[in-house]
N, C-alpha and C positions, 0 to 999 in steps of 0.2 A: 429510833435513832435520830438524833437531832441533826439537820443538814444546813449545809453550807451556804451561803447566798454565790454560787458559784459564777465569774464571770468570764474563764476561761473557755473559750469557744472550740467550736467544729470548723476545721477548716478544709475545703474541699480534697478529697485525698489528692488527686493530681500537685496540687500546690507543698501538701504536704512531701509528699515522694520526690518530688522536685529540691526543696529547701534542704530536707534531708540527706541526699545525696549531695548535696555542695557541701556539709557541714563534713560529709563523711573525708569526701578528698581531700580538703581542705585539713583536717586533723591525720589525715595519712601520710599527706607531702608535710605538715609539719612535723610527725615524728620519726617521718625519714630522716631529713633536713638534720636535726635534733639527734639523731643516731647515729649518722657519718659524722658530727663532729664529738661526739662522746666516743667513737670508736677512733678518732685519732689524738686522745686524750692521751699524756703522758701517765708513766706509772701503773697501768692498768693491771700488768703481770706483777708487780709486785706487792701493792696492794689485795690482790686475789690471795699471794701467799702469804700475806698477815693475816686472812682472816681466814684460813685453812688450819694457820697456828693457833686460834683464840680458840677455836674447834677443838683442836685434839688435846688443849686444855685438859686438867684432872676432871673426869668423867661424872664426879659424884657431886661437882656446882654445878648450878641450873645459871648463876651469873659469874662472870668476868670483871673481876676490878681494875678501872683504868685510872688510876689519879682518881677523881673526887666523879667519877662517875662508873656506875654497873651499867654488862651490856648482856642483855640475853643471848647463851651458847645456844638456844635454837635459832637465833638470830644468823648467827654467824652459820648455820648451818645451811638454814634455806636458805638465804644468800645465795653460799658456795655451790648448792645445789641447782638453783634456777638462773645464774649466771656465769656458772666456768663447767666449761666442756670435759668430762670425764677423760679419764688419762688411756682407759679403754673401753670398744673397742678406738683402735685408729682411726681418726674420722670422724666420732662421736661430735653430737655438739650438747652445747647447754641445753637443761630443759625447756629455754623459755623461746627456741627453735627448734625444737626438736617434738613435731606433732605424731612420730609414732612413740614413742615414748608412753609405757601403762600410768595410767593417772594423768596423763594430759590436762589441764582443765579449757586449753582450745574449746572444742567441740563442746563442753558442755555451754561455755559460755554464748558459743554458737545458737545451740540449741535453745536457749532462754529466751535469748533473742529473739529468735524463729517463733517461740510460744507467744510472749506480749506481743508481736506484731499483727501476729493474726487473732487477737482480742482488740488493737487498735492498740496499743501500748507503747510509750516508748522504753527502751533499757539505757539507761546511761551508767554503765564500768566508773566507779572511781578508787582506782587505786592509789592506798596509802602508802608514799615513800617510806621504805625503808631507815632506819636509824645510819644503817652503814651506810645508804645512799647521798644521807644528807650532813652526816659528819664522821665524813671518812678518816680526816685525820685523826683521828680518837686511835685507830690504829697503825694508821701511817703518819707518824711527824711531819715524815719527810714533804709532804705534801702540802703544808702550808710555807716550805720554804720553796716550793714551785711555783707558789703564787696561784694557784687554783684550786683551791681545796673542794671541789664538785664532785657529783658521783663519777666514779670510775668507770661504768659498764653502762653499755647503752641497751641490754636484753630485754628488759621492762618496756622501751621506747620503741623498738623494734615488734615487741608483741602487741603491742598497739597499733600499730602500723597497719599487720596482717589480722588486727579484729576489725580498722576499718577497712579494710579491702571487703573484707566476710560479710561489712554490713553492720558492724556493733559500735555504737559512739561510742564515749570516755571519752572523761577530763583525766589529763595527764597534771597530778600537782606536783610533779618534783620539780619542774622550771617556775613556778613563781613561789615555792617555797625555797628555794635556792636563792633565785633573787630577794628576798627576805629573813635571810638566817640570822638578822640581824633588827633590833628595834632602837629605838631612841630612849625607849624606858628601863632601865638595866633590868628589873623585876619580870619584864616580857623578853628578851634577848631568845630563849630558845625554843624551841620546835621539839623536842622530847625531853622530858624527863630526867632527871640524871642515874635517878632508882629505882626506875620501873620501862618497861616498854609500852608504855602507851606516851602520846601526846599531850603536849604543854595544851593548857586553853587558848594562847594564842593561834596555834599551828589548827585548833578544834573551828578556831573563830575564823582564820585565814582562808580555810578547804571551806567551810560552808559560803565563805561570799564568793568564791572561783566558781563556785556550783553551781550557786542561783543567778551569778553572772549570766553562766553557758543557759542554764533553762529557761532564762529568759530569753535565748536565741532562739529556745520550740514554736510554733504556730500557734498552739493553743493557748500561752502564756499569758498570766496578764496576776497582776498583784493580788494577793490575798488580801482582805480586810482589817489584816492586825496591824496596825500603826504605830512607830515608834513617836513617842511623847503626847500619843492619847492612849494607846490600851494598855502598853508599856514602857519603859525605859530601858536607860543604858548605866550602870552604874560600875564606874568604877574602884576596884578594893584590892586590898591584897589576899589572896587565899591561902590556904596550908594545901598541899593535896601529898596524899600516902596512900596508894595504895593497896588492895590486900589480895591475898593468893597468891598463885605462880607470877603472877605479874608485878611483886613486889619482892625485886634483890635484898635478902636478909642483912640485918645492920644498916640498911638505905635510912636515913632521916628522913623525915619531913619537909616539903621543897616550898619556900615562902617564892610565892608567885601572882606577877600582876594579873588581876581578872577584869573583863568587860563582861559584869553579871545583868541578863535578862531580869530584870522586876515588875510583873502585873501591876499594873494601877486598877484593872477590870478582872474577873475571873478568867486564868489559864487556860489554854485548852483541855479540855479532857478527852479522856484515852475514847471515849464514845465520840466525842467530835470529831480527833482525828482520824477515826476510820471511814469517813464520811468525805475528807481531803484527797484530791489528785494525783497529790505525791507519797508514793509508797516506798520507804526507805529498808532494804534490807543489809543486814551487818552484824557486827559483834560488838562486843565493850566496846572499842572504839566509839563506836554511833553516841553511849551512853556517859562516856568518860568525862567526869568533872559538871555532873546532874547536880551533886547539891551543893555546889557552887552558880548554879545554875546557868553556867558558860559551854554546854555539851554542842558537841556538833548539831544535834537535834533544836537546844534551844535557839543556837547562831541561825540555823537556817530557817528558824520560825522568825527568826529578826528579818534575814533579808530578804524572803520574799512574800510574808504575810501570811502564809499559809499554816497552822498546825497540820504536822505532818504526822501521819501513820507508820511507826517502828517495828520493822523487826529485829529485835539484834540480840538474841542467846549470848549468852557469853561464850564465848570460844566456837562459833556459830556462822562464821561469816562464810565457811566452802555451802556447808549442806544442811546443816539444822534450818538455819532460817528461812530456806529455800524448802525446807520438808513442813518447818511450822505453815508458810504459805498454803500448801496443798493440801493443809487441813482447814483451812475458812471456809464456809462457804461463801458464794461468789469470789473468789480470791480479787480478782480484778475491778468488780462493781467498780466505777465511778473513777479510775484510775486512769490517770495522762502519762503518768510516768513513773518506772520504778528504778530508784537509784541503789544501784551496789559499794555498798562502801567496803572494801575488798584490800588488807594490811597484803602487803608487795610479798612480805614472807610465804604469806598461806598459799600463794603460788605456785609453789614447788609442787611437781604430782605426786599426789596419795592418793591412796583408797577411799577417801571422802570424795574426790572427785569423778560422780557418779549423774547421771542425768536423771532429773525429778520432773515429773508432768505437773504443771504447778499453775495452771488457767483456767483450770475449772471445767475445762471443756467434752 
């Protein structure tokens, strides 16, 4: 296996535990902060019952037509499920506070964390806003005549909150993709898709530089060797992207969309080099979406912090395959600083995938 010229260092754990600990309050008072004022958000009840209505929709489509855009009804499902508090019992609250609740994924998330720390690991959560979260008007009108068209419910923010209390970072992107719903290039203007539930390349490109932002707050941090405008570039083009599968609303066209495409000037990394990288990235399509346009969240975050990175991402994989493919590597961990969860806000809701996997090898 061919290795890295690695210059990411060891830094005394005292320092480490110290640093870590600031990063953790510091993201827990901000997604309190962030929570109380998304829970005095206008509209909130009725926005919940537009997307209770998209639900009980004719049972036999897998999408919702809005205007010149399709919305996945599991969408609207996990939503409703991980953010409004069942009607019974009395009392009940949503899933995404409510930790006795079967299928929780709290505790496993806990537990993951619990495993990298004690291989020396760090876990960084990055959950994927939601479509309903970030263009909720699509089902409530009424809400761009409120002048705030933001997410509605703050349970996502709030669960964050109580994973940093627990001890588990996350990057929260729904506040700087919010402040971004918007580009200067009409071609880049959106964050999802209008005929499929995955993300625009921009919104792929946006989450990977928040990312390598925050990991470059880690101790051990320090640039990878891949340089843009010697090993690579930046080009810009317009791309087609259609997706295929469940993930592609039937009759959906073809969406002509601005790309910022990674192009080697030097040999790519290969999938041997990047298991050999720091950064271990676990996820689903998401991770991989809009590869041969070569704009993927994988490719952006080999842009901005030098590193080929090591993928896990199954398709439809992001609670538990990819976390099971892990625990079949050997070494799982070797050589590894950090493993990032790229984790879509829907597959939150508790299910039966949400099962804890021994995944460190140890």
């Amino acid at each position: 296996m061919l290795a890295l010229s690695a210059r990411c260092g060891d830094e005394p754990p005292r320092l480490t535990q110290v640093a870590r600990a600031a990063r953790l309050a510091r993201e827990e008072s901000a997604a309190l902060t962030r929570g109380a004022a998304l829970d005095a958000a206008p509209l909130a009840t009725e926005f919940a019952k537009a997307v209770q209505a998209l639900e009980n929709e004719d049972s036999t489509r897998r999408f919702v037509r809005l205007g010149d855009d399709w919305l996945p009804k599991h969408a609207a499902r996990g939503w409703r499920e991980w953010n409004v508090a069942p009607t019974e019992p009395a009392g009940a609250l949503p899933a995404a506070l409510d930790r006795a609740r079967e299928g929780d994924p709290f505790a496993v998330i806990v537990d993951l964390e619990a495993q990298f720390a004690a291989a020396g690991v760090h876990l960084l959560l990055v959950p994927v806003p939601s479509r309903l979260q970030l263009e909720p008007e699509l089902v409530l009108p009424a809400l761009v005549e409120s002048g705030a068209p933001v997410a509605r419910v703050a349970a996502t923010t709030h669960f964050l909150a109580a994973l940093a209390k627990a001890g588990v970072e996350s990057v929260d992107l729904a506040q700087p993709f919010m402040e971004r719903r918007t580009d200067p290039d009409p071609r880049r203007q959106r964050l999802y898709l209008r005929g499929n539930n995955h993300w625009t390349p921009r919104a792929a490109e946006l989450a990977a530089k928040v990312v390598a932002t925050r990991l470059a707050e880690m101790e051990w941090y320090s640039p990878g060797r891949f340089r843009e405008d010697v090993d690579f570039e930046v080009a810009r083009r317009l791309g087609q992207c259609r997706g295929e599968g469940v993930g592609q609303a039937e009759g959906a066209p073809p969406e002509a969309v601005g790309v910022n495409a990674i192009e080697w000037r030097t040999a790519a990394p290969t999938a041997e080099l990047a298991r050999t990288s720091p950064i271990l990235l676990l996820g689903d399509s998401f991770a991989g979406m809009h590869k041969e346009l070569h704009a993927s969240f994988v490719d952006q975050l080999v842009r901005f912090t030098g590193w080929p990175i090591d993928a896990i991402a199954p398709q439809g994989g992001a609670e538990l395959a990819c976390r099971e493919a892990l625990s079949r590597r050997d070494a799982p961990l070797e050589g590894k600083k950090v493993v990032i969860w790229l984790l879509p806000e829907p597959l939150l809701a508790p299910s039966g995938v949400w099962r804890k996997v021994a995944v460190s090898g140890s």
